[in-house]
N, CA, C and O atoms as a GROMACS GRO file, in nm:
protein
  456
    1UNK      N    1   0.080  -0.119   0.000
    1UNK     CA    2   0.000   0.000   0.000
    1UNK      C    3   0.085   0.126   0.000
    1UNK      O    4   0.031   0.233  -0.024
    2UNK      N    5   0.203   0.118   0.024
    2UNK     CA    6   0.282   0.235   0.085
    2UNK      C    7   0.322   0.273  -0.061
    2UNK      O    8   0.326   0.389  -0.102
    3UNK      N    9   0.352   0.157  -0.141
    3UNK     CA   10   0.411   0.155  -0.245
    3UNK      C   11   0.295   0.203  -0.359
    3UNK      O   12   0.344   0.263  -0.455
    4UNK      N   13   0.172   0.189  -0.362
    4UNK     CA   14   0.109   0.240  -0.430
    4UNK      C   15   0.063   0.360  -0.411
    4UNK      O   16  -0.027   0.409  -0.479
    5UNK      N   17   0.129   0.424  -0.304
    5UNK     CA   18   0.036   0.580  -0.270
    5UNK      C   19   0.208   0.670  -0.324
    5UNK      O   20   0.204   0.767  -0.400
    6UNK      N   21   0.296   0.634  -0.288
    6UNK     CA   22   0.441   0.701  -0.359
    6UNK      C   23   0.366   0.661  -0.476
    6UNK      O   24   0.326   0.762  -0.533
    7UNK      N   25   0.324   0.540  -0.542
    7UNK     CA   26   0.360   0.567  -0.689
    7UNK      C   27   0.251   0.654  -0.701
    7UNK      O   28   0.304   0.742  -0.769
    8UNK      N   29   0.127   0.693  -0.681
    8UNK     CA   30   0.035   0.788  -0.700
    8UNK      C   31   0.072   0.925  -0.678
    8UNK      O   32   0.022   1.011  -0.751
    9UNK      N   33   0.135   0.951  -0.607
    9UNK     CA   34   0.205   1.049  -0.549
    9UNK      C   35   0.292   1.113  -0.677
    9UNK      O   36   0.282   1.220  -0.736
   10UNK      N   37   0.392   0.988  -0.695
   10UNK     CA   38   0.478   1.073  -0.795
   10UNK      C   39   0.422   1.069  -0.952
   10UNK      O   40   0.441   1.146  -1.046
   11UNK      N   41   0.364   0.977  -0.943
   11UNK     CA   42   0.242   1.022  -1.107
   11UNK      C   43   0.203   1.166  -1.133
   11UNK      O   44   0.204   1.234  -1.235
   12UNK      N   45   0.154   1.202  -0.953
   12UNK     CA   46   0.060   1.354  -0.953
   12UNK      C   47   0.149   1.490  -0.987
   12UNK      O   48   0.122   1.590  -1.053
   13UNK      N   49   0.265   1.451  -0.912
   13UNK     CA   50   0.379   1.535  -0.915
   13UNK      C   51   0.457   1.512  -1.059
   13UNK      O   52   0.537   1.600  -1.089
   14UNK      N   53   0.442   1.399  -1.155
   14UNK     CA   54   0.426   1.418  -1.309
   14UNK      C   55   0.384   1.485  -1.371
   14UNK      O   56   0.438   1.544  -1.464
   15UNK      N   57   0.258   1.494  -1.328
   15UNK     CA   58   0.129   1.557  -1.403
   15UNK      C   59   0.160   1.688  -1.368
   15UNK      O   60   0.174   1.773  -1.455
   16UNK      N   61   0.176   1.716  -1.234
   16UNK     CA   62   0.222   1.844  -1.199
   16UNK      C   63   0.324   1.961  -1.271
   16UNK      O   64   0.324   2.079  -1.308
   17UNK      N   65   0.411   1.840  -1.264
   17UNK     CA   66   0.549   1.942  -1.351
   17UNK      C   67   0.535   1.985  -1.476
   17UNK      O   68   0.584   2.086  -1.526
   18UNK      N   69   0.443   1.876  -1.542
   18UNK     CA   70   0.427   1.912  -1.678
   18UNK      C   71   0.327   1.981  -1.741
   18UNK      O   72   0.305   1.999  -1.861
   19UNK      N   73   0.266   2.020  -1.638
   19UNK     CA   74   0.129   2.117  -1.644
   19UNK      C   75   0.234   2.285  -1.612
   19UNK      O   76   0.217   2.380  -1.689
   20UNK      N   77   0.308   2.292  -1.525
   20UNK     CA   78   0.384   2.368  -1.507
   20UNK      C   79   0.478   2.418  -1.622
   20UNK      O   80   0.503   2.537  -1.644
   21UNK      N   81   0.529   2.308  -1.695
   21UNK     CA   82   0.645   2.337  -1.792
   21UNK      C   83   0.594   2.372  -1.946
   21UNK      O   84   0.653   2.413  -2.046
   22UNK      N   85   0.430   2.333  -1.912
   22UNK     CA   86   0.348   2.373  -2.052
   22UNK      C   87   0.301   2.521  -2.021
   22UNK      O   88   0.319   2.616  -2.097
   23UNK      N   89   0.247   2.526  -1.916
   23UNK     CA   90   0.226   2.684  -1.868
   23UNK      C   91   0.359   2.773  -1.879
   23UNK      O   92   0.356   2.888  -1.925
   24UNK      N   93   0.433   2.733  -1.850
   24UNK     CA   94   0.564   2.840  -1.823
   24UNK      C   95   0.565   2.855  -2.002
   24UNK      O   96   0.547   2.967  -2.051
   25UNK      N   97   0.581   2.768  -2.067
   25UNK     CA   98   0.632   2.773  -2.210
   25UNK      C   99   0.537   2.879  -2.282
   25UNK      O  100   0.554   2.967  -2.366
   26UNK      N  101   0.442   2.835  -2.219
   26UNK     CA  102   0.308   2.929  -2.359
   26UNK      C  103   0.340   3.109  -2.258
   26UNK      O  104   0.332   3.211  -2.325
   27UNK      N  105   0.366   3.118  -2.133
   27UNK     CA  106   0.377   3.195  -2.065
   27UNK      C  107   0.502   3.327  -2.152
   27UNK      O  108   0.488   3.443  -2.188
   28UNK      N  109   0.626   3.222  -2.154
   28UNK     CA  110   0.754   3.298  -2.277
   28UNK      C  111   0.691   3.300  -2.369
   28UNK      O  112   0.695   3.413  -2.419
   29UNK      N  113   0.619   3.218  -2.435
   29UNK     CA  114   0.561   3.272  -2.557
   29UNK      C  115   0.491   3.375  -2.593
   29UNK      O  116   0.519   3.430  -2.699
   30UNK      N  117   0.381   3.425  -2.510
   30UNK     CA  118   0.312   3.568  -2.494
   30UNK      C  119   0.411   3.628  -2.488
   30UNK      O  120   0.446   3.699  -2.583
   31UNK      N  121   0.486   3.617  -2.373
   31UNK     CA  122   0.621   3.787  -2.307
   31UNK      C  123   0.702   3.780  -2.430
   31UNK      O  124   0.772   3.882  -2.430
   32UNK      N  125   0.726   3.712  -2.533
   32UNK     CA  126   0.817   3.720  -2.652
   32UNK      C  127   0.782   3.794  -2.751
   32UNK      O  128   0.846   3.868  -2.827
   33UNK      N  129   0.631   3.754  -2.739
   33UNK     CA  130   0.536   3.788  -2.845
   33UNK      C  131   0.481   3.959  -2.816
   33UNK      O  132   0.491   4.058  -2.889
   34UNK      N  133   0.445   3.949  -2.730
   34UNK     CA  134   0.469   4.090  -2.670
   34UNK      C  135   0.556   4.213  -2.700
   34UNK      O  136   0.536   4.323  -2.751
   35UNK      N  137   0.643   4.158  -2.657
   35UNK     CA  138   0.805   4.219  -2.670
   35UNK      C  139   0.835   4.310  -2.835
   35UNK      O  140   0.862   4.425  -2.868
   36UNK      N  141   0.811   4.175  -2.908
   36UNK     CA  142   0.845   4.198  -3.058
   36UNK      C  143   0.720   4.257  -3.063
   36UNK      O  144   0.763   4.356  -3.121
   37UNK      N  145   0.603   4.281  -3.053
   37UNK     CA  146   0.507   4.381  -3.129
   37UNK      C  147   0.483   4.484  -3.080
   37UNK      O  148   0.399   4.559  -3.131
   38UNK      N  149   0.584   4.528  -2.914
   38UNK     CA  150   0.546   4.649  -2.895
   38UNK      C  151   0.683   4.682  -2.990
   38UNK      O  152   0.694   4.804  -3.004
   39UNK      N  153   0.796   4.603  -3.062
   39UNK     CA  154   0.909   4.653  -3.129
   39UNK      C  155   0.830   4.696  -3.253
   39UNK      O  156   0.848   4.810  -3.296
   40UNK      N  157   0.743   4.615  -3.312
   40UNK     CA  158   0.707   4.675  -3.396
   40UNK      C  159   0.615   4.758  -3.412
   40UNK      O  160   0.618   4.829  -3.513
   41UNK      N  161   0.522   4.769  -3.328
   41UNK     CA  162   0.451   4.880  -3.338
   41UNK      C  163   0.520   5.039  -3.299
   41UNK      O  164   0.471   5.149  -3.325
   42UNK      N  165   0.666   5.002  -3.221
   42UNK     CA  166   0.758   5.144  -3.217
   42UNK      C  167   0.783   5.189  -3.325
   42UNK      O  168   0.762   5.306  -3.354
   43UNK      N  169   0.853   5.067  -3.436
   43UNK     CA  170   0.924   5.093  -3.549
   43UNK      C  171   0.796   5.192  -3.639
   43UNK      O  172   0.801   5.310  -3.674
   44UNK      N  173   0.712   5.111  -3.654
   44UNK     CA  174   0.599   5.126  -3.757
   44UNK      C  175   0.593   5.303  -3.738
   44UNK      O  176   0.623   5.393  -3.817
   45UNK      N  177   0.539   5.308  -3.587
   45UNK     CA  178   0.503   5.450  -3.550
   45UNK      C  179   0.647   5.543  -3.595
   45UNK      O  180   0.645   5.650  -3.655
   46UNK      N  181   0.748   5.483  -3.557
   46UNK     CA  182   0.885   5.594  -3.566
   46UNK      C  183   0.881   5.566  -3.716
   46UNK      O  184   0.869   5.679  -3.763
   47UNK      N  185   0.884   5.495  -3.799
   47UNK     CA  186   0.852   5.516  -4.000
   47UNK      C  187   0.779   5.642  -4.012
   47UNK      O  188   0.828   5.754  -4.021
   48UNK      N  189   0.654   5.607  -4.012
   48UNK     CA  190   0.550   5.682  -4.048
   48UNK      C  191   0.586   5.830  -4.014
   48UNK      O  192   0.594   5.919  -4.098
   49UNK      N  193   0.618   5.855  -3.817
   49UNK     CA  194   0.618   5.983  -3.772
   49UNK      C  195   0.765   6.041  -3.879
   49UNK      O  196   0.767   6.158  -3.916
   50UNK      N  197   0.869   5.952  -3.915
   50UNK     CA  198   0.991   6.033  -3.944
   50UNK      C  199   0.940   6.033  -4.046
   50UNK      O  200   1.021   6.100  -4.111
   51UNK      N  201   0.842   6.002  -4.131
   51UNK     CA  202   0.819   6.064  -4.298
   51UNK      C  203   0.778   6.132  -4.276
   51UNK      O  204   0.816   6.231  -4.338
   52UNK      N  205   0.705   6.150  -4.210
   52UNK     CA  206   0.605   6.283  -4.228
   52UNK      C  207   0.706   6.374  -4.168
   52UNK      O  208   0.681   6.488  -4.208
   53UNK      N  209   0.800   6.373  -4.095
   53UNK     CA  210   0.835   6.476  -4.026
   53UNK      C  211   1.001   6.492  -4.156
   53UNK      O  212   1.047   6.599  -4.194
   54UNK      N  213   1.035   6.406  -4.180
   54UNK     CA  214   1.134   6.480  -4.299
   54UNK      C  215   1.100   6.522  -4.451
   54UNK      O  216   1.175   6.570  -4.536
   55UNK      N  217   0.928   6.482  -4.459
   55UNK     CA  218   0.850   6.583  -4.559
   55UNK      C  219   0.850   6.715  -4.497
   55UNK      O  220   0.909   6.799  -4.566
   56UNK      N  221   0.807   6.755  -4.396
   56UNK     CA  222   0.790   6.862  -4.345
   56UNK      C  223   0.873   6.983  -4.350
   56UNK      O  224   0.854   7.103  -4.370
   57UNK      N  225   1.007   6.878  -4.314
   57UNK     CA  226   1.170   6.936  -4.303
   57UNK      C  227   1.212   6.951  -4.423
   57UNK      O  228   1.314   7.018  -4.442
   58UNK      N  229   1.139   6.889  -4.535
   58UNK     CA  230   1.212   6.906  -4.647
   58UNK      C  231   1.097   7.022  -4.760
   58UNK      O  232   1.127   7.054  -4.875
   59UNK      N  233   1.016   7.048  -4.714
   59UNK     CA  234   0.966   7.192  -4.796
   59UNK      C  235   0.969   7.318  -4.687
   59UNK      O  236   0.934   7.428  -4.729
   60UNK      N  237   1.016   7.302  -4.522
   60UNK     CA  238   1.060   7.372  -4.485
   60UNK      C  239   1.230   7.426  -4.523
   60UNK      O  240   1.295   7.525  -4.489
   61UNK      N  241   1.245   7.369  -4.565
   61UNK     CA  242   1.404   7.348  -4.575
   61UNK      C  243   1.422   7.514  -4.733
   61UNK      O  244   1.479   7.623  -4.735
   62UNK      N  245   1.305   7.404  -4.868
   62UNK     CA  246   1.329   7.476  -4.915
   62UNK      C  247   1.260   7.629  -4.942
   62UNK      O  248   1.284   7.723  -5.017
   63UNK      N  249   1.180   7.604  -4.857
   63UNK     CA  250   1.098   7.812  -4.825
   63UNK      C  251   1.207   7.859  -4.776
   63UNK      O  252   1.237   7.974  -4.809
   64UNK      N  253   1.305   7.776  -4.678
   64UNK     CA  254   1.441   7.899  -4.609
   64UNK      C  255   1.516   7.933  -4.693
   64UNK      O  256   1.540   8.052  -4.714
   65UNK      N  257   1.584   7.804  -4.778
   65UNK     CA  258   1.651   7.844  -4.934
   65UNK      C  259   1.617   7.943  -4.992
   65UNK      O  260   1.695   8.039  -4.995
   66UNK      N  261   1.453   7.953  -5.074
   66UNK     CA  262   1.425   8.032  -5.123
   66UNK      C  263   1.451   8.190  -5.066
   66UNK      O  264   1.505   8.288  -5.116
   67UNK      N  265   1.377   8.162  -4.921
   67UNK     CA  266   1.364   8.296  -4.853
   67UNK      C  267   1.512   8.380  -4.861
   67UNK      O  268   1.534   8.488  -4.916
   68UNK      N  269   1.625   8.273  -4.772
   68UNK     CA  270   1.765   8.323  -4.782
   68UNK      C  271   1.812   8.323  -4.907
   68UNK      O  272   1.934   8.312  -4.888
   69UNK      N  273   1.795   8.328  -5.025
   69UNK     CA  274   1.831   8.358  -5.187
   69UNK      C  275   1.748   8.456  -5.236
   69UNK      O  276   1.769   8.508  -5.346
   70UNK      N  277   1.648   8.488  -5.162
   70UNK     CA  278   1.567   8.632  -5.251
   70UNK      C  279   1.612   8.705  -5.130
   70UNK      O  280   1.554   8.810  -5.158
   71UNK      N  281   1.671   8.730  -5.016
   71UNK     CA  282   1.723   8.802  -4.932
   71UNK      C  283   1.853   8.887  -4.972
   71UNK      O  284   1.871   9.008  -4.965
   72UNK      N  285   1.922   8.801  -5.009
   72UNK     CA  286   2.101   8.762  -5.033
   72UNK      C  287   2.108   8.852  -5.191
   72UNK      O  288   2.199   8.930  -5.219
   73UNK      N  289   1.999   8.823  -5.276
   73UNK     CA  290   2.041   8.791  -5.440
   73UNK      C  291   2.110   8.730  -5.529
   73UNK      O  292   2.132   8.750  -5.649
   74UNK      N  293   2.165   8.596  -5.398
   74UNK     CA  294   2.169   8.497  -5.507
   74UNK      C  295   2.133   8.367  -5.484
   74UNK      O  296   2.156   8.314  -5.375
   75UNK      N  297   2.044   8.274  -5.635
   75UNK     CA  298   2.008   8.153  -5.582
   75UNK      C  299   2.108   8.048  -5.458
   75UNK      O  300   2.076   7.992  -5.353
   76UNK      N  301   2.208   8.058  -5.517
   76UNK     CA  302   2.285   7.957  -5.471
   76UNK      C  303   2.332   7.952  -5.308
   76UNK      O  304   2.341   7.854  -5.234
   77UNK      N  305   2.358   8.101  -5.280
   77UNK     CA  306   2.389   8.091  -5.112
   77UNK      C  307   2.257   8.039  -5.039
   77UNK      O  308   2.276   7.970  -4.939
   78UNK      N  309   2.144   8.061  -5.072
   78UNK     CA  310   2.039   8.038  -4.949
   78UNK      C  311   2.087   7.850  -4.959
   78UNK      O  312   2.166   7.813  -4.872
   79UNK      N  313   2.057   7.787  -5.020
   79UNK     CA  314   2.083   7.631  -5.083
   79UNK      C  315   2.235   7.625  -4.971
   79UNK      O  316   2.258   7.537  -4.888
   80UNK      N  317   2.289   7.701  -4.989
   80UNK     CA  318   2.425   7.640  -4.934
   80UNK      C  319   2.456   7.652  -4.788
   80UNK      O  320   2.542   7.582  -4.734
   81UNK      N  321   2.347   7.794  -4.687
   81UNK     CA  322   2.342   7.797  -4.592
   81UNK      C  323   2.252   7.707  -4.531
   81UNK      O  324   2.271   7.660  -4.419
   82UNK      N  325   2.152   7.681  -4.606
   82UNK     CA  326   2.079   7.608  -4.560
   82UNK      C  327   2.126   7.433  -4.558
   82UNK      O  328   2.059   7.344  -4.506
   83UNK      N  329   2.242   7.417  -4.620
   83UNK     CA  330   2.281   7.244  -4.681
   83UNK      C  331   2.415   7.244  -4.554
   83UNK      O  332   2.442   7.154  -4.474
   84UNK      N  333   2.476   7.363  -4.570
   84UNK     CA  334   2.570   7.354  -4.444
   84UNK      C  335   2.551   7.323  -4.304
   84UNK      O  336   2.625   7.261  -4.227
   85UNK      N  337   2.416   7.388  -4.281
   85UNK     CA  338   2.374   7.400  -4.148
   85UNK      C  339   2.327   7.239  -4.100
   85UNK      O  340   2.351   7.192  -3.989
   86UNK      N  341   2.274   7.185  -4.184
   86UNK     CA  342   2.258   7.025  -4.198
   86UNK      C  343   2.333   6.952  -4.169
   86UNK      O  344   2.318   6.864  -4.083
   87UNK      N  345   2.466   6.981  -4.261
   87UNK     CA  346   2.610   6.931  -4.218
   87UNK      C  347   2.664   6.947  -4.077
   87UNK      O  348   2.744   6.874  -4.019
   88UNK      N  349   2.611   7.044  -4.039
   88UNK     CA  350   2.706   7.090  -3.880
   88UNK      C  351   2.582   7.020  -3.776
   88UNK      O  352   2.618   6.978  -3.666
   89UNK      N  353   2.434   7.010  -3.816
   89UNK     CA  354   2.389   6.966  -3.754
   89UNK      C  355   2.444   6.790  -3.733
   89UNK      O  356   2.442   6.741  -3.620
   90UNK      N  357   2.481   6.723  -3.831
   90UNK     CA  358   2.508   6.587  -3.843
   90UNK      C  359   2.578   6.554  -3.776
   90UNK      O  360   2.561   6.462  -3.697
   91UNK      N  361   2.724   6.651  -3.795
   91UNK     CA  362   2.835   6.618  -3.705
   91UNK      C  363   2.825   6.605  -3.551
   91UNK      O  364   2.881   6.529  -3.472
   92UNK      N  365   2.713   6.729  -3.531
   92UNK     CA  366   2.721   6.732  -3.416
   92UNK      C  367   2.647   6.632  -3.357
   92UNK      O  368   2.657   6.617  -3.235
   93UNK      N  369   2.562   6.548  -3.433
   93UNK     CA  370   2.491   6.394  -3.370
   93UNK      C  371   2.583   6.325  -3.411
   93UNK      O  372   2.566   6.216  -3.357
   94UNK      N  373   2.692   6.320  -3.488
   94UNK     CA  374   2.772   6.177  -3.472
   94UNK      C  375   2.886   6.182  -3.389
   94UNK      O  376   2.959   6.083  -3.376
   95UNK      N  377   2.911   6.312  -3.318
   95UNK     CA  378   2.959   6.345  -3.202
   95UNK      C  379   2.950   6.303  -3.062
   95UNK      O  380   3.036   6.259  -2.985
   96UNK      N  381   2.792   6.336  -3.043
   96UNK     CA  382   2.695   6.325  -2.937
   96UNK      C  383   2.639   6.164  -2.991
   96UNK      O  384   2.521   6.144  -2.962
   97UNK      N  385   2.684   6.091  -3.039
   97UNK     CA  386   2.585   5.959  -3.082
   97UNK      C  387   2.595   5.856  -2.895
   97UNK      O  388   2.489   5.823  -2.842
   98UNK      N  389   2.701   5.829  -2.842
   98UNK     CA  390   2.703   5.783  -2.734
   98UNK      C  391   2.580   5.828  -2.621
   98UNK      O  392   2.527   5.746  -2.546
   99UNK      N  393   2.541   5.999  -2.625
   99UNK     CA  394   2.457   6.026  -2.563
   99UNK      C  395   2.351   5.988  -2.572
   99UNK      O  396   2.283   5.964  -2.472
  100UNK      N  397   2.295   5.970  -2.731
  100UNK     CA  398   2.175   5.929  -2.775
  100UNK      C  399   2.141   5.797  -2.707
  100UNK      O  400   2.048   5.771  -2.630
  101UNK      N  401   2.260   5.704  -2.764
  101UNK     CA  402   2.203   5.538  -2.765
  101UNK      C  403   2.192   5.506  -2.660
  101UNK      O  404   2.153   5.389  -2.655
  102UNK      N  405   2.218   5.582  -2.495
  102UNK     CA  406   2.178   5.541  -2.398
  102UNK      C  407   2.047   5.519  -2.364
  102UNK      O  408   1.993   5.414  -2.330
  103UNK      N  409   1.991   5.655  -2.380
  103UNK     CA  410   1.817   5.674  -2.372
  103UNK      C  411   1.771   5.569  -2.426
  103UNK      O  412   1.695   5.487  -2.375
  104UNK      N  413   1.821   5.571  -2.540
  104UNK     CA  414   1.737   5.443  -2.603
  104UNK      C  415   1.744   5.289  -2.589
  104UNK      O  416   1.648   5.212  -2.595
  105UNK      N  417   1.885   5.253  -2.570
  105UNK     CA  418   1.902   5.087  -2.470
  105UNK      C  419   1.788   5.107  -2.337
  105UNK      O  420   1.701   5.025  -2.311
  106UNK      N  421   1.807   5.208  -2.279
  106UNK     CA  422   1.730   5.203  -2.163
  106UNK      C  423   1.566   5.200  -2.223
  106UNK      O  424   1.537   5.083  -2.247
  107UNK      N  425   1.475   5.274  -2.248
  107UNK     CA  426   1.368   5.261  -2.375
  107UNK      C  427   1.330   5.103  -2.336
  107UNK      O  428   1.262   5.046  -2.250
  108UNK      N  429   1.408   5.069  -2.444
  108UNK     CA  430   1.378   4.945  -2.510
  108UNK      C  431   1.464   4.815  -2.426
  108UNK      O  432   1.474   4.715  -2.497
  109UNK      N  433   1.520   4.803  -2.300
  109UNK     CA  434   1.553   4.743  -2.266
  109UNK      C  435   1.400   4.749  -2.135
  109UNK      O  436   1.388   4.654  -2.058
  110UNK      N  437   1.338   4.822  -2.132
  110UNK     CA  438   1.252   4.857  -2.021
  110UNK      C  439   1.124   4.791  -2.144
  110UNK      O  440   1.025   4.758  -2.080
  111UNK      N  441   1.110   4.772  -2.255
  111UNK     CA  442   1.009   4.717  -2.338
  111UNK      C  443   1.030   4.540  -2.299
  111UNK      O  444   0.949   4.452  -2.268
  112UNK      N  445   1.106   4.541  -2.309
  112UNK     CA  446   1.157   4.370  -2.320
  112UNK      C  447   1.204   4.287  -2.212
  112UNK      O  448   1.246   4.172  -2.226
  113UNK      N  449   1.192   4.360  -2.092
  113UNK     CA  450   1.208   4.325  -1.978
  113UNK      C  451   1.167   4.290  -1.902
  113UNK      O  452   1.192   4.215  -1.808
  114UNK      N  453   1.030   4.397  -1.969
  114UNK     CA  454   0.931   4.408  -1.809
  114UNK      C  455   0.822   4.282  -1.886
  114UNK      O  456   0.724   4.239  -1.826
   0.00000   0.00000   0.00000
């Protein structure tokens, strides 16, 4: 009798673990699943928002051209103050790039974590 209640025992505690190890599994599977679609629903949103926002930048860009070349009287400087300033802006993010990618490991390390 002793012997049939251990073996019942550890049958249950079979059944147990593997009710556990199927739950835990489908469990990573949501938090994975999760994970990757709040990635993509970032990406999607950061696409969309940066088109629209370097359309924006880019017929703002050229009203300043224009503006600074009918200022000046000549086509070509407004184009070139305005293409320089771009340039100095760049440098100065591939300068500052260490500063950036922190914010953002942190971001997205706080997406995939939690």
């Amino acid at each position: 009798m002793a012997f049939d209640e251990l073996k019942k025992d550890l049958m249950e505690a079979d059944v147990d673990i593997r009710s556990y190890l199927e739950n835990s599994e489908e469990y990573f599977k949501l938090k994975i699943f999760k994970a990757l679609m709040r990635a993509v629903t970032s990406f999607t949103q950061l696409l969309v928002v940066g088109a629209i926002v370097f359309l924006a930048l880019f017929f703002l860009s050229l009203a300043l051209s224009q503006g600074i070349s009918t200022a000046l009287g000549n086509d070509y400087y407004g184009y070139i103050i305005v293409g320089g300033s771009y340039v100095i802006i760049a440098i100065f993010c591939y300068l500052f790039r260490e500063k950036l990618d922190r914010p953002l490991l942190r971001k997205f390390s706080k997406f995939y974590f939690d």
